[in-house]
FIKOLZA-1660 file (N, C-alpha, C; in steps of 0.1 Angstrom, whole numbers, plus 5000, padded with zeros to 4 digits):
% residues 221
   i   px   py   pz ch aa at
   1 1522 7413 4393  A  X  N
   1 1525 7405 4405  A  X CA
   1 1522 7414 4417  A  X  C
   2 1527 7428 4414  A  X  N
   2 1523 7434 4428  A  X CA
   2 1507 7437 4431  A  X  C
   3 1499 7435 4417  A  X  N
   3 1485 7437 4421  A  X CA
   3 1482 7429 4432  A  X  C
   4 1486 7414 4425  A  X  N
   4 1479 7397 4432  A  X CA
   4 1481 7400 4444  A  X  C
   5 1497 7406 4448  A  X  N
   5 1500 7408 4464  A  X CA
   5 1487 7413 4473  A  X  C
   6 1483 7427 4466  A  X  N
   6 1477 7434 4473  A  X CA
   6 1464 7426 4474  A  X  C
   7 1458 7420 4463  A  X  N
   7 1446 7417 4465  A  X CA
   7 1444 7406 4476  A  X  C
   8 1457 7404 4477  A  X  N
   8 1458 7382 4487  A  X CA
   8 1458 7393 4497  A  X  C
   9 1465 7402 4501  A  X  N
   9 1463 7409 4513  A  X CA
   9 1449 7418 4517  A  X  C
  10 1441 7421 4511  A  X  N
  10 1425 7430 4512  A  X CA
  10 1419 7420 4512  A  X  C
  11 1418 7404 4503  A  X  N
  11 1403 7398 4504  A  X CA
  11 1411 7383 4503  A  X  C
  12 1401 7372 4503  A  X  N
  12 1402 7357 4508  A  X CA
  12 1402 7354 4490  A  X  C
  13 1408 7340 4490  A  X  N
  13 1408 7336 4477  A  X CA
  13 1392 7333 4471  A  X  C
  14 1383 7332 4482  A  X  N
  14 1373 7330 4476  A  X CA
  14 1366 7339 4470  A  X  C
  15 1370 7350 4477  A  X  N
  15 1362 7368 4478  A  X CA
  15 1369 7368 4457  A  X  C
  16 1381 7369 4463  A  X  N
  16 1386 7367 4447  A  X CA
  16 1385 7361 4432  A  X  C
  17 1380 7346 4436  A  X  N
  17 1371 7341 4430  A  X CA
  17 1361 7349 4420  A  X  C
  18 1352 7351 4435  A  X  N
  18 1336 7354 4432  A  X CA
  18 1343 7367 4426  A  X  C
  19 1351 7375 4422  A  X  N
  19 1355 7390 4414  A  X CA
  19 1352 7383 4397  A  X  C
  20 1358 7372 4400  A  X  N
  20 1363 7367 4387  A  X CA
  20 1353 7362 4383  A  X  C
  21 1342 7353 4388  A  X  N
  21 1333 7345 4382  A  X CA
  21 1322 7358 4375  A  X  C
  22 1323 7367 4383  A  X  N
  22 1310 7381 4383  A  X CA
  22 1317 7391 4371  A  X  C
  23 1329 7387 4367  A  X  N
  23 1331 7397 4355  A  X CA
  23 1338 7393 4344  A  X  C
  24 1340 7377 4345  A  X  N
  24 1352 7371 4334  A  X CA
  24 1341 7374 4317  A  X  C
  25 1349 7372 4308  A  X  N
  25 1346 7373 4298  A  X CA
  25 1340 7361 4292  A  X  C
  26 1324 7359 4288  A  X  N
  26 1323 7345 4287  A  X CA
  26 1315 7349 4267  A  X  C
  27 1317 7352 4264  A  X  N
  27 1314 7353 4251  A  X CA
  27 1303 7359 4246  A  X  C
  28 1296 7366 4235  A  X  N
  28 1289 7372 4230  A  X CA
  28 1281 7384 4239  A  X  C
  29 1294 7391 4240  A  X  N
  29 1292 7405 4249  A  X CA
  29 1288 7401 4261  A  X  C
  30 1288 7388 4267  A  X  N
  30 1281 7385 4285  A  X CA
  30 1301 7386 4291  A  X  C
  31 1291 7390 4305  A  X  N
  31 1299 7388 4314  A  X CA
  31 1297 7383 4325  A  X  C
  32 1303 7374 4334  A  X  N
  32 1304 7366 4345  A  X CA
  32 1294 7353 4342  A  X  C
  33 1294 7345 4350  A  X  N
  33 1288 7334 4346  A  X CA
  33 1274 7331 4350  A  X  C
  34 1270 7340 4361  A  X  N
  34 1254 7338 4361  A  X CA
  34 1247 7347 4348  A  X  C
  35 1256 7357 4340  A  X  N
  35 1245 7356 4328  A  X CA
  35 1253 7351 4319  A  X  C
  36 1263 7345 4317  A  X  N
  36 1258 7334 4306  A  X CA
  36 1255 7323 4309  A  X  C
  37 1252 7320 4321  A  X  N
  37 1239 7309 4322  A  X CA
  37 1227 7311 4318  A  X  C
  38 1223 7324 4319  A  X  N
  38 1210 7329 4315  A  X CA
  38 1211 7332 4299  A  X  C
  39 1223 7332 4290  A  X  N
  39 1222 7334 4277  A  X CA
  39 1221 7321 4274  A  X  C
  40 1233 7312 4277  A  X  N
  40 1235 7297 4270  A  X CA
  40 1219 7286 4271  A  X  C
  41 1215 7292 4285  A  X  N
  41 1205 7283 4288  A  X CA
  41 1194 7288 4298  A  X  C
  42 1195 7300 4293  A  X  N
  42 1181 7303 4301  A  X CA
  42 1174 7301 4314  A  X  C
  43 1184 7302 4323  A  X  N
  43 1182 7296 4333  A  X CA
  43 1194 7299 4343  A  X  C
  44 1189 7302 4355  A  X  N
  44 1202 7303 4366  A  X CA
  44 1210 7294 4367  A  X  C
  45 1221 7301 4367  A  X  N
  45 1237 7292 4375  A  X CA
  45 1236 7283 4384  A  X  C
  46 1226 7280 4390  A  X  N
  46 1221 7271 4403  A  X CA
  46 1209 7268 4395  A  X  C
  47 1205 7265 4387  A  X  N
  47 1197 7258 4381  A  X CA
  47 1203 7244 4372  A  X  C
  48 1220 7250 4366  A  X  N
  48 1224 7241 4355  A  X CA
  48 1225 7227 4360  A  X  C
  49 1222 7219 4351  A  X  N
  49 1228 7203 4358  A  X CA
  49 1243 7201 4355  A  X  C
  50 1251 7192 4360  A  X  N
  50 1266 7196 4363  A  X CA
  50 1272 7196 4349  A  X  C
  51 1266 7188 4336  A  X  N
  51 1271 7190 4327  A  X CA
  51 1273 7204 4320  A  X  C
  52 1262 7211 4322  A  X  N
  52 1259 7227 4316  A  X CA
  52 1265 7233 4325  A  X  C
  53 1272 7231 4339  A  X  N
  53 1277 7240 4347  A  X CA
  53 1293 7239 4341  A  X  C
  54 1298 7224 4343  A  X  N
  54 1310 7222 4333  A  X CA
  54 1312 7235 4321  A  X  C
  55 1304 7233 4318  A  X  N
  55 1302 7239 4301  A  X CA
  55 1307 7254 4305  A  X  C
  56 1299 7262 4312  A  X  N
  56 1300 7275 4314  A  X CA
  56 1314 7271 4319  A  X  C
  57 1318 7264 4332  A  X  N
  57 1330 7269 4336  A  X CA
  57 1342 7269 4328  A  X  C
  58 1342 7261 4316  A  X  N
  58 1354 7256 4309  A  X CA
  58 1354 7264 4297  A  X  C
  59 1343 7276 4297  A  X  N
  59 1340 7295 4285  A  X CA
  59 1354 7302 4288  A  X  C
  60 1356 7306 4300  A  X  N
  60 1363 7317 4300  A  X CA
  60 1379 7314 4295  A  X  C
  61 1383 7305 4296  A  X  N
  61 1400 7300 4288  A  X CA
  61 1399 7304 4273  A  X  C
  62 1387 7305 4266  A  X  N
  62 1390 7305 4253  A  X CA
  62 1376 7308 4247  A  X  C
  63 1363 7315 4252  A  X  N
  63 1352 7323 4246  A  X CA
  63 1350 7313 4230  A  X  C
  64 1355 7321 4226  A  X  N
  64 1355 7318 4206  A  X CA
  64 1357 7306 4207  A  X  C
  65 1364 7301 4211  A  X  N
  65 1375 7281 4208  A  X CA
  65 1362 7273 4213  A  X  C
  66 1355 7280 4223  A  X  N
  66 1345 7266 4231  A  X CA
  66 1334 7270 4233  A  X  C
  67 1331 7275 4222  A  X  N
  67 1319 7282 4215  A  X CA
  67 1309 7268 4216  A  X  C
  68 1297 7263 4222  A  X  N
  68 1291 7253 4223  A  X CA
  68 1280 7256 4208  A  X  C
  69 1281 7268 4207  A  X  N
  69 1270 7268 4189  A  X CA
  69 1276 7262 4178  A  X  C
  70 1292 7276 4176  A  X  N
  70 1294 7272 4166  A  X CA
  70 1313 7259 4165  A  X  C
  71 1313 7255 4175  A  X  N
  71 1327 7241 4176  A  X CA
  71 1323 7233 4186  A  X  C
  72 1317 7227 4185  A  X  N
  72 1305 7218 4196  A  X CA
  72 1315 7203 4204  A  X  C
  73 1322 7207 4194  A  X  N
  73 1333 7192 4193  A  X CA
  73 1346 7199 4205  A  X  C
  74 1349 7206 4202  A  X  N
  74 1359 7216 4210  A  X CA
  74 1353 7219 4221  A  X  C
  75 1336 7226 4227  A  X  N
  75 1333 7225 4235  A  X CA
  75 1327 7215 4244  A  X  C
  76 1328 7204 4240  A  X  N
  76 1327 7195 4244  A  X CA
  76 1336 7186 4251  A  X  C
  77 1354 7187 4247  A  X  N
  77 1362 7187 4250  A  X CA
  77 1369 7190 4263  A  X  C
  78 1366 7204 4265  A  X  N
  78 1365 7218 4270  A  X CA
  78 1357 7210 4283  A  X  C
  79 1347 7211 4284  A  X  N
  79 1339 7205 4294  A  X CA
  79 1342 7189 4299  A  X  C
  80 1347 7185 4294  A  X  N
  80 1346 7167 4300  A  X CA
  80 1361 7169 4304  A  X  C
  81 1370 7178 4303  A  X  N
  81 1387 7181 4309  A  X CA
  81 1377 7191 4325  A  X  C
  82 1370 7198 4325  A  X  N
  82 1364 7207 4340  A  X CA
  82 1360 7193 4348  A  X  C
  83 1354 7182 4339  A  X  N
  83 1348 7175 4347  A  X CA
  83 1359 7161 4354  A  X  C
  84 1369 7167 4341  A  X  N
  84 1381 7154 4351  A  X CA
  84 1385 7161 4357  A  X  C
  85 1387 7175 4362  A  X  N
  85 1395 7187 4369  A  X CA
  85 1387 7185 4385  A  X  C
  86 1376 7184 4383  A  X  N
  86 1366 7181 4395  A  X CA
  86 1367 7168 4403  A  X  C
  87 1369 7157 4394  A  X  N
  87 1370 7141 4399  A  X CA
  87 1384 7145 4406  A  X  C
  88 1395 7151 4399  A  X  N
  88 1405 7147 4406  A  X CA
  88 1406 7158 4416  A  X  C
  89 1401 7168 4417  A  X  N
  89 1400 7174 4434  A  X CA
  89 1387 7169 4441  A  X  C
  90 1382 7161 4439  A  X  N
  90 1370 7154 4452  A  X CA
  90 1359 7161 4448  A  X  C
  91 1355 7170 4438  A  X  N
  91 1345 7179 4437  A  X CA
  91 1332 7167 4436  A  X  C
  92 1333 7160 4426  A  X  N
  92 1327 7151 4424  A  X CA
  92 1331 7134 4417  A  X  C
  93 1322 7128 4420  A  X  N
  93 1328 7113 4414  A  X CA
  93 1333 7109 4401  A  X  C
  94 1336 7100 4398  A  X  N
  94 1340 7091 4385  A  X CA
  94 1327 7091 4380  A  X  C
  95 1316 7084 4389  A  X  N
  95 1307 7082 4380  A  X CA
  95 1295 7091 4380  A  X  C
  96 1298 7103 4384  A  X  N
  96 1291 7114 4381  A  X CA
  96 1292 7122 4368  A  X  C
  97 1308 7123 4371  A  X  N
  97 1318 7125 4357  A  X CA
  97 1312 7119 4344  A  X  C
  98 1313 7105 4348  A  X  N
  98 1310 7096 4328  A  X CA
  98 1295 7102 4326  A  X  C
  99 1284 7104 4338  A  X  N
  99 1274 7102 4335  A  X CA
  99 1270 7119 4328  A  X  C
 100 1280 7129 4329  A  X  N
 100 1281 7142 4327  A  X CA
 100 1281 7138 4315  A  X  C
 101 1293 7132 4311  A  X  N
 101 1300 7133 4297  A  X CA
 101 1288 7129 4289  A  X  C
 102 1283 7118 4288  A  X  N
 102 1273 7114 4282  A  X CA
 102 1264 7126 4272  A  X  C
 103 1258 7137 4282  A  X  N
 103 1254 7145 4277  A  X CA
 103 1255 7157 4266  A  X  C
 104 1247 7156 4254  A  X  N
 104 1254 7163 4246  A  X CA
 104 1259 7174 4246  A  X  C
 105 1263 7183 4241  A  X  N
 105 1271 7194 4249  A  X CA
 105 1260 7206 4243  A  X  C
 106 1252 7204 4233  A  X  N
 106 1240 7215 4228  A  X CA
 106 1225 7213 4233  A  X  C
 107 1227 7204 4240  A  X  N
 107 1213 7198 4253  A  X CA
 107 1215 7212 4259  A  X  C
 108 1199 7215 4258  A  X  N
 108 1193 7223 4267  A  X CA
 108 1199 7243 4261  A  X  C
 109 1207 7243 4250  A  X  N
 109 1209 7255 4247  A  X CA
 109 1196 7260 4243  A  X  C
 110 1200 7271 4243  A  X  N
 110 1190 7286 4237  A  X CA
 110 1191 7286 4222  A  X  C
 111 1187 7286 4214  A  X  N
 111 1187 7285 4205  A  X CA
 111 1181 7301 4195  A  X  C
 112 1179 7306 4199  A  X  N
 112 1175 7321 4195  A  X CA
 112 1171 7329 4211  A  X  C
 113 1182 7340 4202  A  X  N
 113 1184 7356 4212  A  X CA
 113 1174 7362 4206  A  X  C
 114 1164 7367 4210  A  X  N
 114 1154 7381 4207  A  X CA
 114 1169 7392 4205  A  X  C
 115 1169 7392 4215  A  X  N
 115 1177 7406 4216  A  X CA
 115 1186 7407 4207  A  X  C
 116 1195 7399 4204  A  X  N
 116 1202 7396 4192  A  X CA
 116 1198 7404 4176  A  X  C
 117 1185 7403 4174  A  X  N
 117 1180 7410 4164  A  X CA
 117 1182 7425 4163  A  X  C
 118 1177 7428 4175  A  X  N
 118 1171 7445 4184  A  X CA
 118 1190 7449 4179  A  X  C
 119 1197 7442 4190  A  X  N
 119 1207 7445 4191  A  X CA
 119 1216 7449 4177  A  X  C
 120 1212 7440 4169  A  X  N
 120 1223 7436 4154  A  X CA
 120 1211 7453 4146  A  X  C
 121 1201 7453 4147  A  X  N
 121 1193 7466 4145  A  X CA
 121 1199 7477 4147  A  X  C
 122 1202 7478 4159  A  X  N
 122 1206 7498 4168  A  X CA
 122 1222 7496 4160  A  X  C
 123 1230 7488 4159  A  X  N
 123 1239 7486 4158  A  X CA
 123 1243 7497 4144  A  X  C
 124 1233 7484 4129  A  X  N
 124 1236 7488 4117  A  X CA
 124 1227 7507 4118  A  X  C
 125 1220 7511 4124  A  X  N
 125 1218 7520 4128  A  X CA
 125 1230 7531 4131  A  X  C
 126 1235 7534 4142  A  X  N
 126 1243 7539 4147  A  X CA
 126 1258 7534 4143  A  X  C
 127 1259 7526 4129  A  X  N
 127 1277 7523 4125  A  X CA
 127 1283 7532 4125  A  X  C
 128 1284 7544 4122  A  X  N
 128 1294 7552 4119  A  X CA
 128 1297 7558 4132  A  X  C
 129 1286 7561 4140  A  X  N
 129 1290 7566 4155  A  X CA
 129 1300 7560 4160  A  X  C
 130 1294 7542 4164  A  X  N
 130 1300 7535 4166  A  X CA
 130 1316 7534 4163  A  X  C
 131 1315 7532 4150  A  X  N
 131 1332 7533 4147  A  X CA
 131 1340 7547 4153  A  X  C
 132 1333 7557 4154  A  X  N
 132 1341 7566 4159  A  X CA
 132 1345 7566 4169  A  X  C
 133 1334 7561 4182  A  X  N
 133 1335 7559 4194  A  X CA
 133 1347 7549 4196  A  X  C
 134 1349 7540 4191  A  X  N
 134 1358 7525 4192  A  X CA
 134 1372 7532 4188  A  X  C
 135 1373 7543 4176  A  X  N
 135 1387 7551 4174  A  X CA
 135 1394 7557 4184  A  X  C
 136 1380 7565 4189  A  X  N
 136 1387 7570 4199  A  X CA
 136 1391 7564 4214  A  X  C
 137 1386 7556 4212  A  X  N
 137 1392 7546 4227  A  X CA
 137 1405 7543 4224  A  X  C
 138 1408 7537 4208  A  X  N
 138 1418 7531 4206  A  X CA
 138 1431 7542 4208  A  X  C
 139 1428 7554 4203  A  X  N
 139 1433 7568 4202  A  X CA
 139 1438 7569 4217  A  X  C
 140 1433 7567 4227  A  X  N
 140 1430 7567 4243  A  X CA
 140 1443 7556 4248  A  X  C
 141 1447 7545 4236  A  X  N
 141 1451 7535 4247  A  X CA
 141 1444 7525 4252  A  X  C
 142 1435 7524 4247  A  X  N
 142 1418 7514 4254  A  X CA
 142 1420 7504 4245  A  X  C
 143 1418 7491 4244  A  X  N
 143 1412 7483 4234  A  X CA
 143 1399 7482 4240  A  X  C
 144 1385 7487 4233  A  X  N
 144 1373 7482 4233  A  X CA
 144 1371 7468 4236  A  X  C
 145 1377 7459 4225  A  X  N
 145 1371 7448 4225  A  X CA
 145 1377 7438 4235  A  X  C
 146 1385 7440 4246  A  X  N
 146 1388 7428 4250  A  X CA
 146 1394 7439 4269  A  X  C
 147 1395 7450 4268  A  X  N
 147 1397 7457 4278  A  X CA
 147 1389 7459 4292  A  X  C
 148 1375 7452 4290  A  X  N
 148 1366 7446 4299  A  X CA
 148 1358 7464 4301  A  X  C
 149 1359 7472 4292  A  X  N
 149 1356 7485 4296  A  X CA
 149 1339 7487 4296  A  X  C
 150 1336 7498 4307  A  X  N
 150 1321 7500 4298  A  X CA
 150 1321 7516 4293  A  X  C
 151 1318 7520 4283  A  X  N
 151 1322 7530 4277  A  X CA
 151 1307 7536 4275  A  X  C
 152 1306 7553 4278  A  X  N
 152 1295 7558 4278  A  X CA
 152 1300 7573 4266  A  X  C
 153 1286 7570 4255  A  X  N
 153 1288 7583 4248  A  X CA
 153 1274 7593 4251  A  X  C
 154 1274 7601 4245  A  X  N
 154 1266 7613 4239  A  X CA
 154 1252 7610 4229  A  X  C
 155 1253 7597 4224  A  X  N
 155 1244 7592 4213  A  X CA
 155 1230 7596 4217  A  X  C
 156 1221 7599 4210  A  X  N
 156 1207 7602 4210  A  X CA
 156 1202 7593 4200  A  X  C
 157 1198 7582 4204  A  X  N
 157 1189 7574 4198  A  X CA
 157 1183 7571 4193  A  X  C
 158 1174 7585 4194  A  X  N
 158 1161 7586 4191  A  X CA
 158 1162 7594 4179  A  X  C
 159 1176 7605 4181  A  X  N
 159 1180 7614 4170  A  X CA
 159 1186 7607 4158  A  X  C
 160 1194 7592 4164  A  X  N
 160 1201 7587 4154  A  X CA
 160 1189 7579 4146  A  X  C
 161 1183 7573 4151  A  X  N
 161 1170 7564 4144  A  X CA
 161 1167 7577 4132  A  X  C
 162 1161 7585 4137  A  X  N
 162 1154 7601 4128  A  X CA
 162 1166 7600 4117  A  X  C
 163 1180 7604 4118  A  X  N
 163 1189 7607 4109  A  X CA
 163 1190 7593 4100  A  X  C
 164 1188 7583 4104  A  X  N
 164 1188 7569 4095  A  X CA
 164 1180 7567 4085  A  X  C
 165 1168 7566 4092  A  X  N
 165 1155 7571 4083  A  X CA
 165 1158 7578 4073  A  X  C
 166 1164 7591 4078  A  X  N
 166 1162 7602 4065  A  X CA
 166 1172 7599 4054  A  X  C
 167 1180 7591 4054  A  X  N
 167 1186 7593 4049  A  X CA
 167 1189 7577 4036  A  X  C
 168 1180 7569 4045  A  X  N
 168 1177 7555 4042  A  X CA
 168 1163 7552 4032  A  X  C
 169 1156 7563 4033  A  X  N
 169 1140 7558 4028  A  X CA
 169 1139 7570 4020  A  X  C
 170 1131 7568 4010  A  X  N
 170 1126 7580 4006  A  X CA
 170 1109 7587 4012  A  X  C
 171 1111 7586 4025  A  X  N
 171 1094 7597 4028  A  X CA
 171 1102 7608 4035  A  X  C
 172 1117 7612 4032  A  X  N
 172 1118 7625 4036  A  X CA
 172 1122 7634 4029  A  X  C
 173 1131 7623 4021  A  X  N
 173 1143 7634 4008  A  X CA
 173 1142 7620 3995  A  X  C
 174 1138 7628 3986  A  X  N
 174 1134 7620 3972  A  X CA
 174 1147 7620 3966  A  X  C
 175 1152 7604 3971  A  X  N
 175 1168 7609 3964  A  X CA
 175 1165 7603 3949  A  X  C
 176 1177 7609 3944  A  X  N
 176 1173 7603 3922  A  X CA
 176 1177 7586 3923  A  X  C
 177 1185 7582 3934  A  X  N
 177 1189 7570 3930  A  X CA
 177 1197 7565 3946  A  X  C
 178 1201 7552 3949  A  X  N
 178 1204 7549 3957  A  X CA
 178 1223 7552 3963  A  X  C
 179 1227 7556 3951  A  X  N
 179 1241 7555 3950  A  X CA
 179 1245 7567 3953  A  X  C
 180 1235 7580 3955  A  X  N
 180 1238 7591 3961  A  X CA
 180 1243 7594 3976  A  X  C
 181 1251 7600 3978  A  X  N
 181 1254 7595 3992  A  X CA
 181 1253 7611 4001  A  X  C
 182 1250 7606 4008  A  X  N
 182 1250 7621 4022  A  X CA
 182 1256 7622 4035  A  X  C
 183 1262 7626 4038  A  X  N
 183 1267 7624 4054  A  X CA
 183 1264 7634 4063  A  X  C
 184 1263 7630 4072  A  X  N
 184 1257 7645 4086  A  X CA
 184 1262 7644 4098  A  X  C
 185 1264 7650 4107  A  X  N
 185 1270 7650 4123  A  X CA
 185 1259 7661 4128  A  X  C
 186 1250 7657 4137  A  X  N
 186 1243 7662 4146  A  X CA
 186 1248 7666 4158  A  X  C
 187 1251 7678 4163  A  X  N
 187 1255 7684 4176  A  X CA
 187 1245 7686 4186  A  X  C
 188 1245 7689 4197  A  X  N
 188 1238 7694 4204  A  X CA
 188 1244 7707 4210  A  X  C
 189 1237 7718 4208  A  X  N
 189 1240 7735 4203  A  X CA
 189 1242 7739 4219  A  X  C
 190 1240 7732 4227  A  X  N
 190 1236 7737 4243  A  X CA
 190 1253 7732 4250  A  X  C
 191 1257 7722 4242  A  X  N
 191 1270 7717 4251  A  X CA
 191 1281 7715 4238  A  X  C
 192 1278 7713 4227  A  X  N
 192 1283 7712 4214  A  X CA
 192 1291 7697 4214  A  X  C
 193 1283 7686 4220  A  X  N
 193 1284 7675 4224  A  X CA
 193 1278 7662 4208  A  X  C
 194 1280 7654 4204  A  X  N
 194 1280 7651 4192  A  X CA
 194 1271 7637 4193  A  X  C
 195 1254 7641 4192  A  X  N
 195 1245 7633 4193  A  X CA
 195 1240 7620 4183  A  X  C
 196 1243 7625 4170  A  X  N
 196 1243 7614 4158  A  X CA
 196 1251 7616 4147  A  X  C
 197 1252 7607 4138  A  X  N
 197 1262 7606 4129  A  X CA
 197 1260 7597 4116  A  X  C
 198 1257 7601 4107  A  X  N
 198 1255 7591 4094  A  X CA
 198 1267 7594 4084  A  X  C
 199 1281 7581 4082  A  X  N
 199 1282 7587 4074  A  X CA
 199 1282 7580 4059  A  X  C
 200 1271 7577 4058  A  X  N
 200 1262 7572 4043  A  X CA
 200 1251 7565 4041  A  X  C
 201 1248 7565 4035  A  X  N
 201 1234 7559 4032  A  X CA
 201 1234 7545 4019  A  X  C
 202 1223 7539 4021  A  X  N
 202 1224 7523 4015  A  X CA
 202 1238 7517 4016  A  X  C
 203 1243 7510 4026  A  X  N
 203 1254 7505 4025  A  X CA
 203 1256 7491 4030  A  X  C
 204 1243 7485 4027  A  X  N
 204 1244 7471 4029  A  X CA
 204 1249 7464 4042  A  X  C
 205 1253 7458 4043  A  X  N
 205 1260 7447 4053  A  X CA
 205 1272 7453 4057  A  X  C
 206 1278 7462 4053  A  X  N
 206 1288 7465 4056  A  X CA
 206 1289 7469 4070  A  X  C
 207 1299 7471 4079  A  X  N
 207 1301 7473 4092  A  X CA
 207 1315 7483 4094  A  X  C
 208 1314 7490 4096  A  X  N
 208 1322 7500 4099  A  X CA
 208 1331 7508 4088  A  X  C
 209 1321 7509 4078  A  X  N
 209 1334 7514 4061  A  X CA
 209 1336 7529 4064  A  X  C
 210 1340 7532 4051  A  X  N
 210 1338 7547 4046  A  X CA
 210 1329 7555 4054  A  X  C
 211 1334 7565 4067  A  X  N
 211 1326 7574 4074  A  X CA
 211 1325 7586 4064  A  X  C
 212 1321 7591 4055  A  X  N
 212 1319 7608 4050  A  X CA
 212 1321 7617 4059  A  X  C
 213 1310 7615 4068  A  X  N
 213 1314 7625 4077  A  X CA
 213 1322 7633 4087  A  X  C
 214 1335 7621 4084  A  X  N
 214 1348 7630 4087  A  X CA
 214 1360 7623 4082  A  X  C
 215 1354 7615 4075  A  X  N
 215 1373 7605 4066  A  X CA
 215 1368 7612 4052  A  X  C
 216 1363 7625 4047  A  X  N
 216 1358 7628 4033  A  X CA
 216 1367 7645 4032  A  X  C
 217 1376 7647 4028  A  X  N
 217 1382 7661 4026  A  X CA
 217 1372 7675 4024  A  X  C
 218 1364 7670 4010  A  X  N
 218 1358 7680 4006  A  X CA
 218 1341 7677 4011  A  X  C
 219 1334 7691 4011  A  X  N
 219 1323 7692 4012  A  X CA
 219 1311 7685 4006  A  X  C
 220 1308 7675 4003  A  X  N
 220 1298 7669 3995  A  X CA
 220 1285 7678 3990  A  X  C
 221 1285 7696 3996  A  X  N
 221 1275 7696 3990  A  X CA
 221 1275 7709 3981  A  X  C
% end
């Protein structure tokens, strides 16, 4: 309560607003709503027709719930309640309204992320890092996932890619069999700062398991 104070007193409700539209949480890692206009539909916020603007506006109450990919029925819901919210403050008409609704609520989506691949790539790449990184926020007091944070590490990319590889393929180390496991933590000797991190090799689809490289007591080698 005493934040709201301050802020009604530094800036205009609209100034306030525009804080919120530029950083709300609108689903699949985006934030504010000119880019997820540019995720959902490829296209500027001032480009959407009022049904797809609907759509974005009625994301941030519930991300997951009005998911237009995967609960189309819910986000559709979701959108035709923004668009009665609009008729009954003068934003727009009744019969602008019905002619919104009409619209199907997956008209005009994006249908494939490029980046989505790259991204789900570096990701299974760097798991173990990752999970470390996410402990220790938690360790911090932070929730990662919902804390609006941007969190910067130490990761070398290019080192983690190198340690993946080696440990993933056989053109570096001829392992006897796939079930052998290895784990490593790469430092950087100049600041003793912690550049990459595998901790296992062939581990499928899994996401965040068994780190070796520091949930393992004894020495594996």
């Amino acid at each position: 309560a005493w934040l709201a104070m301050q802020l009604d007193k530094e800036y205009s409700k609209e100034q306030i607003l525009t804080f919120y539209v530029n950083k709300v949480f609108m689903g699949y890692g985006t934030y504010g709503m000119e880019t997820a206009a540019k995720y959902y539909y490829g296209k500027s916020l001032k480009n959407l027709d009022l049904a797809q603007t609907a759509m974005i506006a009625g994301i941030p109450n519930a991300p997951s719930t009005y998911n237009p990919y995967s609960s189309p029925k819910l986000a559709t819901q979701r959108r035709n309640d923004v668009l009665d919210a609009m008729v009954a403050n003068k934003k727009i008409s009744q019969a602008q309204a019905n002619e919104a609704k009409q619209e199907d609520v997956t008209d005009g989506l994006v249908q494939t992320h490029e980046q989505e691949s790259t991204t789900s790539q570096k990701a299974k790449i760097s798991d173990s890092y990752l999970k470390e990184v996410i402990a220790e926020a938690k360790e911090k007091g932070y929730d990662p996932y919902s804390g609006n944070l941007k969190i910067y590490t130490n990761l070398d990319m290019d080192a983690q890619k190198k340690l993946y590889n080696i440990v993933n393929t056989d053109y570096y180390v001829a392992f006897p069999n796939d079930t052998m496991q290895v784990a490593t933590t790469v430092v950087d000797p100049n600041n003793g700062k912690v550049i990459a991190q595998i901790g296992g090799r062939k581990t499928g689809d899994v996401t965040y398991g068994l780190n070796r490289a520091v949930q393992t007591d004894r020495s594996s080698g």
